[in-house]
Structures are given as structure tokens and as C-alpha cells.
N, C-alpha and C positions, 0 to 999 in steps of 0.2 A: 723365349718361352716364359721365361719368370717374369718378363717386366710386365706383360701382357695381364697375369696371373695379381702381381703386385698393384698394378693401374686398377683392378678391377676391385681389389679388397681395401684400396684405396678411397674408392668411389664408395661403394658400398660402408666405409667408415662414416664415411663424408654424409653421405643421405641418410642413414641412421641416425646422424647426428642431429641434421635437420630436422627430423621427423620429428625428435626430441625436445628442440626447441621451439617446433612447431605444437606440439602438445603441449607445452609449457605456455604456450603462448593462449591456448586457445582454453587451457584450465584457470587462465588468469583472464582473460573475458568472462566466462562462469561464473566466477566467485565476485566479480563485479554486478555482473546481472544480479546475482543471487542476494548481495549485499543489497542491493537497490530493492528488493524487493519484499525485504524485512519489515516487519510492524513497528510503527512508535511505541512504545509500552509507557502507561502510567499504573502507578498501583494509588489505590482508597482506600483506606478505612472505613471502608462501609459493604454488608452484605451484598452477594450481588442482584438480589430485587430490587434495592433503592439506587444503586449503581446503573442498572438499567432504565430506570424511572429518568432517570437523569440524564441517561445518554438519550435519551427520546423526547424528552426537554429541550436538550442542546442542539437537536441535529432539526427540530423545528426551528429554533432562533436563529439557525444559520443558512434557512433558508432550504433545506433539503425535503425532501420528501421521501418518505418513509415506504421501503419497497414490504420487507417482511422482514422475520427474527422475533424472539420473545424472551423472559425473562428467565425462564425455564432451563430454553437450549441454550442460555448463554451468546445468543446472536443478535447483529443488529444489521443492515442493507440498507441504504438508500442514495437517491440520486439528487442532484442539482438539477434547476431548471435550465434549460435548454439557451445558449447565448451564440446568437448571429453572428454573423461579421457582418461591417457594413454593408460591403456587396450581396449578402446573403446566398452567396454560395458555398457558405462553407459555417460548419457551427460547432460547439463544442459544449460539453458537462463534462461535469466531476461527479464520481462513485465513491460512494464512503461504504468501510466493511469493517464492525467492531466484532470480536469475540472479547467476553469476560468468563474469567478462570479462577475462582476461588483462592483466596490463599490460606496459608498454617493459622496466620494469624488473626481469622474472622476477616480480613478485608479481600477486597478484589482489585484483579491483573487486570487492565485494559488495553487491548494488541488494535491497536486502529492503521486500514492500511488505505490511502488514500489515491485516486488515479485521476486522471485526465481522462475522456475520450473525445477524439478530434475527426470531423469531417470537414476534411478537407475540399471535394465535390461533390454538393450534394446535386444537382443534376444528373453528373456523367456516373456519378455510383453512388447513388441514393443506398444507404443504411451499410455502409461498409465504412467504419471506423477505425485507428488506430487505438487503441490504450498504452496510459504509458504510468506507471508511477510516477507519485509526484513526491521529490526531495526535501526542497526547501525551500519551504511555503509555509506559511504562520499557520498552515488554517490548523494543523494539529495540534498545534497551543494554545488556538482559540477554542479549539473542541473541548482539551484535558478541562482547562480556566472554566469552562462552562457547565461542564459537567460537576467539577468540584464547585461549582458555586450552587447551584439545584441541590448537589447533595447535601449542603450548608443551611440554604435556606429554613428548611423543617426545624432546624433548630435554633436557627434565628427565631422565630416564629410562635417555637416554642419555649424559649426563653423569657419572653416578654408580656 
């Protein structure tokens, strides 16, 4: 009668335990998603109207096209143009998404989050996409690089 009793608290140690590691496991997935899904952050020395002036500068040089945001809300949107695959069943852009955040010191925070979106059939499921963050890709250091250089310029400019 006991071993039955023992086997059972046994088990139920055992599955607990799993469940445990199971949790563990599946909080450390999370925190990976969640990591991938964080902003680049640059900070300027420059207000954030000419901060934005410059991110609308940089995000035409790079080819994007400008969905909506203003200098006001501190928001910026825009999309890539649209790239085939050879076969042309399948296509893909980039979405770029800036928030700018004031800081203590007269400058501004710039949180830039960049993504992929991939169609993979455009036939068999026309407008059904993937998105995925994208890691590590220059194009963020070529956004900051260009933004600080717009915000430079004026004062090249005006220096001379």
C-alpha cells in the first residue's frame, strides 16, 4: 500500500519538476524574442524638430518611402520598395519605425526598430507575410551616420 502511495509522490515530484524546467525553458525563449525585438537607440545633440528633419532626410537617401509620423508626435514610419525574387513568386521589404524622445540635456533619443517582411507565395497566398526583426544588418548605422550627418550639415553651411 505504501509503495503505490511512494511511486505516485514520486511521479508527481518528477512532473513538477518538469513542468519547472519546462517553464524555464519556455521564459528563456521570451526573453530571447523579447531581446530581438528591442530598438537601436542613438542619442543627438540636437532638438527633436531638426532630429526629425534629418530622419526624413536619411530615410529618403535610403531609399524608403515615408508612410506617416511628424515632428511633433515624435514618430517616423516607412517602407522599402518592394524586391522580387527571381522567379517572382515570392517578394520582400523592409519597415523602418523611429520614435524620438527628448532628453535632460536639450538632445534627443532615437529608438529605430527595423524588420523584414517576406512573401514567400505570392500566388498561393497573395498578401500574407511574415515579419521578422532584423539583427544584424548595417542598415542601422547607416540610418544613425545619416541622420547625424543632416543634422551637421546646417552647420557646415552655416559656418562658411
Amino acid at each position: 500500500m505504501k509503495r503505490p502511495f511512494v511511486l505516485c509522490a514520486v511521479l508527481s515530484l518528477a512532473a513538477l519538476s518538469g513542468c519547472e524546467s519546462l517553464s524555464e525553458a519556455s521564459s528563456s525563449v521570451r526573453a530571447k524574442l523579447a531581446a530581438r525585438e528591442q530598438p537601436r537607440t542613438h542619442t543627438y545633440q540636437a532638438a527633436q524638430r531638426p532630429t526629425y528633419e534629418a530622419a526624413r532626410l536619411a530615410v529618403d537617401q535610403m531609399g524608403f518611402r515615408f508612410i506617416r509620423g511628424g515632428a511633433a508626435q515624435g514618430e517616423l514610419e516607412a517602407v522599402s520598395g518592394l524586391s522580387a525574387s527571381d522567379t517572382l513568386r515570392s517578394s520582400r521589404q523592409f519597415t523602418l519605425k523611429l520614435r524620438l524622445n527628448p532628453t535632460l540635456d536639450g538632445g534627443t533619443e532615437a529608438s529605430l526598430w527595423l524588420s523584414e517582411v517576406i512573401e514567400s507565395d505570392s500566388r498561393g497566398r497573395a498578401g500574407q507575410g511574415t515579419s521578422a526583426a532584423l539583427q544584424d544588418t548595417p542598415l542601422y548605422e547607416v540610418f544613425f551616420r545619416n541622420v547625424q550627418l543632416a543634422i551637421d550639415a546646417p552647420k557646415k553651411n552655416g559656418a562658411a
